[in-house]
PDB file of N, CA, C and O in Angstrom:
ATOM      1  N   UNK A   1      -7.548   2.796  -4.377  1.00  0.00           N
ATOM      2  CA  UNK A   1      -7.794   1.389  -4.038  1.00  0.00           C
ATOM      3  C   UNK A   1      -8.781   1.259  -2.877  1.00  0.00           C
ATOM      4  O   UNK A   1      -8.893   2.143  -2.027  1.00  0.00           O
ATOM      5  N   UNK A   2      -9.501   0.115  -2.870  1.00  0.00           N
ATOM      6  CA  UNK A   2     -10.543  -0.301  -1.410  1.00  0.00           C
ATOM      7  C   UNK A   2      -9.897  -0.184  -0.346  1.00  0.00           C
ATOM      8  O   UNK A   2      -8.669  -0.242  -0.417  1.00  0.00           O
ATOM      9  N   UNK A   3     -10.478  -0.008   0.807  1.00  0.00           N
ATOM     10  CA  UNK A   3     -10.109  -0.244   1.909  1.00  0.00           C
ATOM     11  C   UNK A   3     -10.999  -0.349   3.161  1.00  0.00           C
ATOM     12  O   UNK A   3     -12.198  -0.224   2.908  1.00  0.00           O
ATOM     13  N   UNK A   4     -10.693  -0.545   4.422  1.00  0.00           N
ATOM     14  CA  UNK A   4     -11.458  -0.152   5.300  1.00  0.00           C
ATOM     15  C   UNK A   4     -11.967   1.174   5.856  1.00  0.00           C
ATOM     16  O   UNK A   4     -11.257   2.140   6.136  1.00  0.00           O
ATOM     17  N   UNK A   5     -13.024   1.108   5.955  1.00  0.00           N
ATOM     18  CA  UNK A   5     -13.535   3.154   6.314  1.00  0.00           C
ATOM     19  C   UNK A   5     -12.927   3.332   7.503  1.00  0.00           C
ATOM     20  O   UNK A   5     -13.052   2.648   8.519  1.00  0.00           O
ATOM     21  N   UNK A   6     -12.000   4.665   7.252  1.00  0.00           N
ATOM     22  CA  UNK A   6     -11.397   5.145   8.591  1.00  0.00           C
ATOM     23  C   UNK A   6     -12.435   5.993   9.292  1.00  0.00           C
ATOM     24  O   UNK A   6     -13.489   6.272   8.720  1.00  0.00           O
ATOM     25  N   UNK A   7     -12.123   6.473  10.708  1.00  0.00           N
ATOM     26  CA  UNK A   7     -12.536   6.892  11.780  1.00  0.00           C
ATOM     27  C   UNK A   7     -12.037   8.600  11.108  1.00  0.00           C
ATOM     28  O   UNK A   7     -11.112   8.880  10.346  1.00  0.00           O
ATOM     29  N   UNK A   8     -13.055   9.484  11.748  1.00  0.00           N
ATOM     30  CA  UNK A   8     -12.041  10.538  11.378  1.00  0.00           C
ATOM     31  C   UNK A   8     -11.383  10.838  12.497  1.00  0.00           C
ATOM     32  O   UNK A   8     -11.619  10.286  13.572  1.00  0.00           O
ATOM     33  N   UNK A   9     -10.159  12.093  12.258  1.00  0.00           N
ATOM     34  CA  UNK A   9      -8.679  12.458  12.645  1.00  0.00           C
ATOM     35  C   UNK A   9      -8.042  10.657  12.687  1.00  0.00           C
ATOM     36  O   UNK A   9      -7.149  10.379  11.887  1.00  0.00           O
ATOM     37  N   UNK A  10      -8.509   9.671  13.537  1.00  0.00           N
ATOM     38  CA  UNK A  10      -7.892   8.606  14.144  1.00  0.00           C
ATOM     39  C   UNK A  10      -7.374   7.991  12.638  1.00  0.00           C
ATOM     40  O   UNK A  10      -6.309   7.393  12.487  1.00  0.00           O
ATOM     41  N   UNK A  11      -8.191   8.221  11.746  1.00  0.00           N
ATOM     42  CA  UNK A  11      -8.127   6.395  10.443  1.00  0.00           C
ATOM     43  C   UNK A  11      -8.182   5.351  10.810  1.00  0.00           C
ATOM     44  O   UNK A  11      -9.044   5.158  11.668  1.00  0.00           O
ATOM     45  N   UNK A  12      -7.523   4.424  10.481  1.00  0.00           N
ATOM     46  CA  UNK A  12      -7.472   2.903  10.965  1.00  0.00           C
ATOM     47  C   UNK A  12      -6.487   2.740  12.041  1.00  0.00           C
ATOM     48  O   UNK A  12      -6.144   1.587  12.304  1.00  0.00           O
ATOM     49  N   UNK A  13      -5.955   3.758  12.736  1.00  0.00           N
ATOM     50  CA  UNK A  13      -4.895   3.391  13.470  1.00  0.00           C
ATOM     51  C   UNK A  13      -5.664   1.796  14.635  1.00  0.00           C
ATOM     52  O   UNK A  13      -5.165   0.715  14.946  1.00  0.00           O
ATOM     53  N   UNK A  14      -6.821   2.341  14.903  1.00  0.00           N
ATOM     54  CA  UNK A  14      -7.219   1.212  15.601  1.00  0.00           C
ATOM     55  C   UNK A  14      -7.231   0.061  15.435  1.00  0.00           C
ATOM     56  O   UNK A  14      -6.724  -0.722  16.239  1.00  0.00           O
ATOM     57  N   UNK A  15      -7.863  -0.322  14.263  1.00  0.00           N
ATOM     58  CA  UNK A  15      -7.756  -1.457  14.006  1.00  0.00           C
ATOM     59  C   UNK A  15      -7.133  -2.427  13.491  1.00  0.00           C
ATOM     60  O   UNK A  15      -7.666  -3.420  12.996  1.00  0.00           O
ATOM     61  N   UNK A  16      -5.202  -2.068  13.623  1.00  0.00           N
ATOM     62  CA  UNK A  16      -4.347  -2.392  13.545  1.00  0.00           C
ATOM     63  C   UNK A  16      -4.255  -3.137  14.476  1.00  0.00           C
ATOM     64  O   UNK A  16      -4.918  -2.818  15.463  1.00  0.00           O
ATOM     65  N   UNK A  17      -3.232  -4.693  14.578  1.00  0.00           N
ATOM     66  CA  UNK A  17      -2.535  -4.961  15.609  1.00  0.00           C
ATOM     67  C   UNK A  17      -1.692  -4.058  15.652  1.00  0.00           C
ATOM     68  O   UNK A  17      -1.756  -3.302  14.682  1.00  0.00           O
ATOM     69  N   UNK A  18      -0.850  -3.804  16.453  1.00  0.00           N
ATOM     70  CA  UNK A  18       0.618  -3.156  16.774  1.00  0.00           C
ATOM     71  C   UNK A  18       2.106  -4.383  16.962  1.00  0.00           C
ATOM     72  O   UNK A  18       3.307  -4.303  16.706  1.00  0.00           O
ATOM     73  N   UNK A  19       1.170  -5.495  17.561  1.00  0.00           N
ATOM     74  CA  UNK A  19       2.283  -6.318  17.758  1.00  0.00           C
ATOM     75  C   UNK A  19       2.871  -7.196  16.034  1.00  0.00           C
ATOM     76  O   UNK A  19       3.941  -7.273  15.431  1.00  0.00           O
ATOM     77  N   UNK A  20       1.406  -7.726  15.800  1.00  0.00           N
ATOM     78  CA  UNK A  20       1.767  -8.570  14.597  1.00  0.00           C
ATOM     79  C   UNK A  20       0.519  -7.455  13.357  1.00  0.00           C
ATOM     80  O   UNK A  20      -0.666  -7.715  13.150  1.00  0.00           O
ATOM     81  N   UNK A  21       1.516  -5.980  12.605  1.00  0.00           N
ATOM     82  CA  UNK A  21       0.537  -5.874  12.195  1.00  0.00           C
ATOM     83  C   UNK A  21       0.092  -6.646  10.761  1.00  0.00           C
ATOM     84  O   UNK A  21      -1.067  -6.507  10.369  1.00  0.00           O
ATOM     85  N   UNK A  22       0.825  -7.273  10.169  1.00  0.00           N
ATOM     86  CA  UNK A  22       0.738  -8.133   9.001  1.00  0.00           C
ATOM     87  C   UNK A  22      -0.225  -8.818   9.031  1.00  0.00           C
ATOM     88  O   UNK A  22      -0.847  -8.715   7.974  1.00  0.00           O
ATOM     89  N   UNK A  23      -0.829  -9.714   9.966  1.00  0.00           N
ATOM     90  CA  UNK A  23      -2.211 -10.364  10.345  1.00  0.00           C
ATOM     91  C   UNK A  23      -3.524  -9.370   9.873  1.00  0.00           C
ATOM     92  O   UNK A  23      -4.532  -9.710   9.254  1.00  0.00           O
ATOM     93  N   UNK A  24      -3.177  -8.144  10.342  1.00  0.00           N
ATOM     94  CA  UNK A  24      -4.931  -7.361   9.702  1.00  0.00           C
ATOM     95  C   UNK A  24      -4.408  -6.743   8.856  1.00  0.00           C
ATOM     96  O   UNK A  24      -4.957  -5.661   8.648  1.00  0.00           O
ATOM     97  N   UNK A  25      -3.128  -7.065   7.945  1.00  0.00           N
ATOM     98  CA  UNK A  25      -3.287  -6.529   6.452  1.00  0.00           C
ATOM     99  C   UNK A  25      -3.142  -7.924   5.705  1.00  0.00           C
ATOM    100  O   UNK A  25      -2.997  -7.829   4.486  1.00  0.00           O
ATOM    101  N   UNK A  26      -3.160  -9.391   6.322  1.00  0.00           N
ATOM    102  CA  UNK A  26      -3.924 -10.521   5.224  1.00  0.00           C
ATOM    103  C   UNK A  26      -5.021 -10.364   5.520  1.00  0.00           C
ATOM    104  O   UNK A  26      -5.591 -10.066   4.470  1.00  0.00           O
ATOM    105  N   UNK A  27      -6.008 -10.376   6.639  1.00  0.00           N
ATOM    106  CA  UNK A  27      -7.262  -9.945   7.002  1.00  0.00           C
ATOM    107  C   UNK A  27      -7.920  -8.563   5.804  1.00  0.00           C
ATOM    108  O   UNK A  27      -8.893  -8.482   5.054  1.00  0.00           O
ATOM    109  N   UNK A  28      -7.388  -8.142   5.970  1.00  0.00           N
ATOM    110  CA  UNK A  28      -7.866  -6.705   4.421  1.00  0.00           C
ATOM    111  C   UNK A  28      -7.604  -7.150   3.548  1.00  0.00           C
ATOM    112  O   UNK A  28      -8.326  -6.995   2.563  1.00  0.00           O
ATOM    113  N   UNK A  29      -6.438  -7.925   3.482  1.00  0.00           N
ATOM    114  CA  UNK A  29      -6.141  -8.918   1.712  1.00  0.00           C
ATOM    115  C   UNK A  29      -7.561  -9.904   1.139  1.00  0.00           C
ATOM    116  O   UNK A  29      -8.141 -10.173   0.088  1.00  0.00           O
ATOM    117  N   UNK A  30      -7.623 -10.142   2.312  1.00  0.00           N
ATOM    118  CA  UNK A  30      -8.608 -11.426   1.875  1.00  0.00           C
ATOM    119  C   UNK A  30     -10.082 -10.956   1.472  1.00  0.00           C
ATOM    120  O   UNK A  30     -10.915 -11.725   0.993  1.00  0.00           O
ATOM    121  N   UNK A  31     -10.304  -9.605   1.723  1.00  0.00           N
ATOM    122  CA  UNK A  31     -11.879  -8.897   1.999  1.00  0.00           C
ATOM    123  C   UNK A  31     -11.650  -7.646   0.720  1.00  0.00           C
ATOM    124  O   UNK A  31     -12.410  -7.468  -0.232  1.00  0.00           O
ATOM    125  N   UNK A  32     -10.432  -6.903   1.014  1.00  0.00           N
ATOM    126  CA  UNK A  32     -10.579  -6.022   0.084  1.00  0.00           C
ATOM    127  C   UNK A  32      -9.561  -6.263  -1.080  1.00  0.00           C
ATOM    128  O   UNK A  32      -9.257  -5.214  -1.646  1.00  0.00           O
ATOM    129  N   UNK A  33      -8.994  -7.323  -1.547  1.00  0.00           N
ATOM    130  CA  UNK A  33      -8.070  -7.856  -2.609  1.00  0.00           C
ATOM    131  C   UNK A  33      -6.381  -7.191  -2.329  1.00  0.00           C
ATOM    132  O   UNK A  33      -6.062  -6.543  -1.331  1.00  0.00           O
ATOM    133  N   UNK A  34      -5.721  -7.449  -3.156  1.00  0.00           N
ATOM    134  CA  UNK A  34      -4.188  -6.924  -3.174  1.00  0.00           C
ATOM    135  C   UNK A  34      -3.416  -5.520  -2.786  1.00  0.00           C
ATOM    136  O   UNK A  34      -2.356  -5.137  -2.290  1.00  0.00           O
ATOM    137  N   UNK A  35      -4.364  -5.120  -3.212  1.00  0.00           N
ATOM    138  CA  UNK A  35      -3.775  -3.413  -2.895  1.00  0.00           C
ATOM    139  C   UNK A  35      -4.994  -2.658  -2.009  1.00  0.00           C
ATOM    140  O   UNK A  35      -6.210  -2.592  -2.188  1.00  0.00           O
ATOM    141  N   UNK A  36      -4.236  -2.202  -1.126  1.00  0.00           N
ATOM    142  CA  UNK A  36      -5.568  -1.429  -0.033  1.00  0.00           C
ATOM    143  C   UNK A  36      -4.933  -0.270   0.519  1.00  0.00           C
ATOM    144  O   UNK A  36      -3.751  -0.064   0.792  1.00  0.00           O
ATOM    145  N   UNK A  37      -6.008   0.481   0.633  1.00  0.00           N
ATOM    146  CA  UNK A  37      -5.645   2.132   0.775  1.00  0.00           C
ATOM    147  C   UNK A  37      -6.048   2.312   2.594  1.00  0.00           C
ATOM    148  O   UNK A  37      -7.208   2.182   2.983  1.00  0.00           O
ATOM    149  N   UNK A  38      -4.847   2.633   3.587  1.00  0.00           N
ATOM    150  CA  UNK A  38      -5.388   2.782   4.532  1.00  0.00           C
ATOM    151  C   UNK A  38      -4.982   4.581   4.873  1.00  0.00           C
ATOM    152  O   UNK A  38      -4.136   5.375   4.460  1.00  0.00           O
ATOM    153  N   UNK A  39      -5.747   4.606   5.528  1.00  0.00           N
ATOM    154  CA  UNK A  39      -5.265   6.019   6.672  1.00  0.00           C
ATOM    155  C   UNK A  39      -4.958   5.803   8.023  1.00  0.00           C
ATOM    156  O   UNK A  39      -5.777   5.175   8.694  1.00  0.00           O
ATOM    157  N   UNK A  40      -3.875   6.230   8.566  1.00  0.00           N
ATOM    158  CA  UNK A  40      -3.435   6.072   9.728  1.00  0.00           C
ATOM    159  C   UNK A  40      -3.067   7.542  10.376  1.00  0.00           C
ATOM    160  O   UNK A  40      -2.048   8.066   9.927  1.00  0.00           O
ATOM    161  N   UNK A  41      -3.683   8.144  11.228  1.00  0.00           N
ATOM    162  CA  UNK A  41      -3.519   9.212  11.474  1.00  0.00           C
ATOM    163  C   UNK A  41      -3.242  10.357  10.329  1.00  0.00           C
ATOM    164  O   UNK A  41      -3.901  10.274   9.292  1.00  0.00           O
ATOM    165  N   UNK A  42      -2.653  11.017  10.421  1.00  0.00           N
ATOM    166  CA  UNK A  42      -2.975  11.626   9.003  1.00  0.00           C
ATOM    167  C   UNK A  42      -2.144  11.660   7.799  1.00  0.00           C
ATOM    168  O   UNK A  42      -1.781  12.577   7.062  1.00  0.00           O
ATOM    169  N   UNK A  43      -1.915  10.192   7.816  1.00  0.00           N
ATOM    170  CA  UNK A  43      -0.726   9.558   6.495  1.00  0.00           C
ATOM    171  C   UNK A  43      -1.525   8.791   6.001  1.00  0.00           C
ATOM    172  O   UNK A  43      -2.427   8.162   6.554  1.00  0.00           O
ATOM    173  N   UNK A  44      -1.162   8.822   4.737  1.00  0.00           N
ATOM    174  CA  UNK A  44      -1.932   8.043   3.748  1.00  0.00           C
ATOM    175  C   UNK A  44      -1.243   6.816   3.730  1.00  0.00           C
ATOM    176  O   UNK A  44      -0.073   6.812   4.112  1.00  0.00           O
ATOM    177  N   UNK A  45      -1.924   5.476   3.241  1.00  0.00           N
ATOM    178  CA  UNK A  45      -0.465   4.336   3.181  1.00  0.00           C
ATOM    179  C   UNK A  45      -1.139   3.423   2.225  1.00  0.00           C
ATOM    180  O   UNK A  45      -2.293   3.071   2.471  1.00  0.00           O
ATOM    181  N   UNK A  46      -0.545   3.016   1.185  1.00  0.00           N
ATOM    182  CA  UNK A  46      -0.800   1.764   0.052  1.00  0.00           C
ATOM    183  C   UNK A  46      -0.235   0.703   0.524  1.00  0.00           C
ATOM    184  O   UNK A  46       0.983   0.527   0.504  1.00  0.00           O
ATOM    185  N   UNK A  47      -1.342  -0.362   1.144  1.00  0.00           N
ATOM    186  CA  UNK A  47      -0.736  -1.900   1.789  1.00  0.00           C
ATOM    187  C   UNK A  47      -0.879  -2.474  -0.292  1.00  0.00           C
ATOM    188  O   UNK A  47      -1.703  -2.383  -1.202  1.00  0.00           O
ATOM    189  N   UNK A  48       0.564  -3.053  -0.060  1.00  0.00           N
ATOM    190  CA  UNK A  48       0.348  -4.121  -1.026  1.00  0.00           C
ATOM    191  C   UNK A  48       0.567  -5.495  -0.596  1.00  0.00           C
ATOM    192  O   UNK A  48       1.590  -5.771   0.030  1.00  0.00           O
ATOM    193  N   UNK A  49      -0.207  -6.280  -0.845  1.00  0.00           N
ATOM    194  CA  UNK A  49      -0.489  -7.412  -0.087  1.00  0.00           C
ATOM    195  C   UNK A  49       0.058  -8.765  -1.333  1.00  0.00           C
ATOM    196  O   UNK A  49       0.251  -9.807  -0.707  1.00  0.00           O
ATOM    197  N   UNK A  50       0.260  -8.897  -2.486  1.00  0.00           N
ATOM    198  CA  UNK A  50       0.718  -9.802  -3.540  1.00  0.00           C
ATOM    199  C   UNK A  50       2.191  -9.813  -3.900  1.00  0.00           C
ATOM    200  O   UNK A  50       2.682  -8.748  -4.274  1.00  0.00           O
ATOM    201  N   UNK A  51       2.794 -10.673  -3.845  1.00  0.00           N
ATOM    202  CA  UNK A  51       4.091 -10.699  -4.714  1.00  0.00           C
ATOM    203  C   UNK A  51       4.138 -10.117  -5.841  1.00  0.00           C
ATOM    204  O   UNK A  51       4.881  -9.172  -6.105  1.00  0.00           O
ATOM    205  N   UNK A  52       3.250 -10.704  -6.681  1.00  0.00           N
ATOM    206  CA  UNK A  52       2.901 -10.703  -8.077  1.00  0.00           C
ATOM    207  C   UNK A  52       2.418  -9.006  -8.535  1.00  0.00           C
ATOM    208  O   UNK A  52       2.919  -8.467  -9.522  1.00  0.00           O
ATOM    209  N   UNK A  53       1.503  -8.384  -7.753  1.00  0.00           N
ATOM    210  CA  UNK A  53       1.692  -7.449  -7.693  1.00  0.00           C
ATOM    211  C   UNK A  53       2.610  -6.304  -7.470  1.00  0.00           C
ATOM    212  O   UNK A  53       2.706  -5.454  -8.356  1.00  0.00           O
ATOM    213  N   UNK A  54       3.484  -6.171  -6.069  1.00  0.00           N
ATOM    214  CA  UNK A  54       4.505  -5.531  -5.475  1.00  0.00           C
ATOM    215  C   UNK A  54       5.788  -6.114  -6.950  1.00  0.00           C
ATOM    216  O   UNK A  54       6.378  -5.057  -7.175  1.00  0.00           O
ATOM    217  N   UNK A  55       6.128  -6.713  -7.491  1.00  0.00           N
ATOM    218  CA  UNK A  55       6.787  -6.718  -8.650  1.00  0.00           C
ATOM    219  C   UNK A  55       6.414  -5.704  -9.630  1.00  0.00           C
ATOM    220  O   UNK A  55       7.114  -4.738  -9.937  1.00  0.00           O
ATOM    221  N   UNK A  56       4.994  -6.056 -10.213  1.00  0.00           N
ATOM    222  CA  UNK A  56       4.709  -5.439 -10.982  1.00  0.00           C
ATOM    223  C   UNK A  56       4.514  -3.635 -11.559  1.00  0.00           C
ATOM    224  O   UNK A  56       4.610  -2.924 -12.559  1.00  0.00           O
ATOM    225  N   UNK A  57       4.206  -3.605 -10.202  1.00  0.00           N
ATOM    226  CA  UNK A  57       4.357  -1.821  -9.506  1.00  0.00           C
ATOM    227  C   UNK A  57       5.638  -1.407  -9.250  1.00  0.00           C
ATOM    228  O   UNK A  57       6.057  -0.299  -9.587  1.00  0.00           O
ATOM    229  N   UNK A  58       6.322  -2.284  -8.640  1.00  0.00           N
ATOM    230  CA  UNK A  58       7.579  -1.395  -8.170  1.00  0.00           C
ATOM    231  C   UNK A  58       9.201  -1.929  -9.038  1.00  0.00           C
ATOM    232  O   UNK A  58      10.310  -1.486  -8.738  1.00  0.00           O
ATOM    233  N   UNK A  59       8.934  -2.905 -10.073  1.00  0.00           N
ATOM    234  CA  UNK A  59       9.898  -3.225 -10.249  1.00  0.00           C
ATOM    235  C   UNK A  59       9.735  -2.841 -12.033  1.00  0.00           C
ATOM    236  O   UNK A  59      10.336  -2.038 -12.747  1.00  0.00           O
ATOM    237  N   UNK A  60       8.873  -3.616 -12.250  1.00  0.00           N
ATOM    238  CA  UNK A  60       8.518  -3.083 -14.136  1.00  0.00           C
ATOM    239  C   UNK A  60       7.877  -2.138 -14.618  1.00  0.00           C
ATOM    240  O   UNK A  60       7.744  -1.816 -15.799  1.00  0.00           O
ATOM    241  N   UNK A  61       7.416  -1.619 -13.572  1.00  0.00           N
ATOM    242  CA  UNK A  61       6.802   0.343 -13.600  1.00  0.00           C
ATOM    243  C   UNK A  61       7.517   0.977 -13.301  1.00  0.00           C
ATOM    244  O   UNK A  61       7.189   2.157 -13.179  1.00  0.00           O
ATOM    245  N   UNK A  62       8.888   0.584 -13.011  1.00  0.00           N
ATOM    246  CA  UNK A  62       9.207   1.951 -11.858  1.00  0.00           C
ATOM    247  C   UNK A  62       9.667   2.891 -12.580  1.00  0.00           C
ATOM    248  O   UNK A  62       9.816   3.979 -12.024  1.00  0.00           O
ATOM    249  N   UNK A  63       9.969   2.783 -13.787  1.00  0.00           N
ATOM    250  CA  UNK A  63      10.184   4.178 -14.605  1.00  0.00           C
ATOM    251  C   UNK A  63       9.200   5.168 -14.088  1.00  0.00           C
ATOM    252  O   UNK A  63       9.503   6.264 -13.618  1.00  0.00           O
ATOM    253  N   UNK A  64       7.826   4.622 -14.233  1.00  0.00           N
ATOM    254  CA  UNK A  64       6.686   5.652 -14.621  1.00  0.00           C
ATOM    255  C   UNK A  64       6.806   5.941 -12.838  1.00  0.00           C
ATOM    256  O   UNK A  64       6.125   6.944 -12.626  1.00  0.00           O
ATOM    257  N   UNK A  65       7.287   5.538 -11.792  1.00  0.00           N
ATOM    258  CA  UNK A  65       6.789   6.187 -10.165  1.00  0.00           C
ATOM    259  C   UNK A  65       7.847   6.896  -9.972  1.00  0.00           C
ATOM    260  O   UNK A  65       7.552   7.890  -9.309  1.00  0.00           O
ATOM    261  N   UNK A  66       9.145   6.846 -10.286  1.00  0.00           N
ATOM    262  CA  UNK A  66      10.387   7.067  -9.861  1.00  0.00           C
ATOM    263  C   UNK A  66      10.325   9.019 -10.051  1.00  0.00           C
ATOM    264  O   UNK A  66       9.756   9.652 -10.940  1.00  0.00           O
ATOM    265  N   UNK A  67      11.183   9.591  -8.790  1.00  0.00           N
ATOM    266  CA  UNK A  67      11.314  10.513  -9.131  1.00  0.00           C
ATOM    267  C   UNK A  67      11.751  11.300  -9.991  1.00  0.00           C
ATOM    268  O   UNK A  67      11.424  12.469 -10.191  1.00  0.00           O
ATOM    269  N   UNK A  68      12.909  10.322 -10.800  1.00  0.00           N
ATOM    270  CA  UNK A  68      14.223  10.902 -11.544  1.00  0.00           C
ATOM    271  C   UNK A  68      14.047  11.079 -13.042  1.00  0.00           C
ATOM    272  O   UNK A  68      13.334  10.183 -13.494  1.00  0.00           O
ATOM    273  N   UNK A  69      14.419  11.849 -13.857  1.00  0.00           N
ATOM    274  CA  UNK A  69      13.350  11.600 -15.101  1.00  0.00           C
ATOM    275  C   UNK A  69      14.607  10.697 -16.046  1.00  0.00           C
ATOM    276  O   UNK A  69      15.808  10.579 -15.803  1.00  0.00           O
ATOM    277  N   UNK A  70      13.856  10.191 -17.090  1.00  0.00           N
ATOM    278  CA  UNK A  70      14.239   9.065 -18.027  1.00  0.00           C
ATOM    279  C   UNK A  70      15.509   9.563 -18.890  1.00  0.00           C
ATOM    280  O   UNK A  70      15.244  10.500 -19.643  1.00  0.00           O
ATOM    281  N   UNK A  71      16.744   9.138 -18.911  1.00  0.00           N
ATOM    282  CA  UNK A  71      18.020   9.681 -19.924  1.00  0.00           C
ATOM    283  C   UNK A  71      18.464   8.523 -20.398  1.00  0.00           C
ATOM    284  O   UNK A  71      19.060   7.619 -19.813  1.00  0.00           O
ATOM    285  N   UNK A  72      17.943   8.675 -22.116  1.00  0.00           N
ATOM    286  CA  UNK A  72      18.303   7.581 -22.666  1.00  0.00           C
ATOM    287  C   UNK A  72      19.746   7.682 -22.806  1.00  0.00           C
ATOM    288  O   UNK A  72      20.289   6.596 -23.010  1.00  0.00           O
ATOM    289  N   UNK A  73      20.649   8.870 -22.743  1.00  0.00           N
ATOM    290  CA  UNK A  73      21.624   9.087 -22.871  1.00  0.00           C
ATOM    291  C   UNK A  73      22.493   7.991 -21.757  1.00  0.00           C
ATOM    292  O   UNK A  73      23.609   7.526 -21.987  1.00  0.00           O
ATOM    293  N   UNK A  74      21.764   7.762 -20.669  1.00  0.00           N
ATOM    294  CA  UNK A  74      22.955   6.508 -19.930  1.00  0.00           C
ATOM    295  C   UNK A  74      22.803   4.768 -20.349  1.00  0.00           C
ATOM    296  O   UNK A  74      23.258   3.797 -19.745  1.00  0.00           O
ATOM    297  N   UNK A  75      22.049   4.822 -21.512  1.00  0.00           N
ATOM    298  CA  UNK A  75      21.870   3.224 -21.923  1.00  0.00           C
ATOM    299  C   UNK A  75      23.050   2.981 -22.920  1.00  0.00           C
ATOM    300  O   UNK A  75      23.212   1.871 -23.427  1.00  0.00           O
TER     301      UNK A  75
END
């Protein structure tokens, strides 16, 4: 996914608030769309920024992300 170009070792740690950081991830919502790929020191992190999205990924996909594998045997 888009994101802002990190710094190297640092990433974006900077250009985070710390206090309110939700403010510069609608700020990245609004520039780089719903899903944004940041680096923060040396963790990777998927901001999802949509309802509509964060449903769609984590609630009606989650077969396909989940660690655990599929047993039709418990339906």
């Amino acid at each position: 996914p888009p994101g802002p170009n990190p710094l190297p070792l640092l990433g974006n740690i900077l250009s985070i608030d710390t206090k309110q950081p939700w403010l510069t991830y609608t700020q990245w919502g609004a520039t780089y769309g719903d899903l944004i790929f940041v680096r923060i020191l040396d963790q990777e992190v998927v901001v999802i920024n949509s309802q509509h999205v964060a449903q769609a990924l984590l609630d009606k996909r989650s077969r396909v992300y989940a660690d655990r594998p599929y047993l039709a045997t418990l339906e």
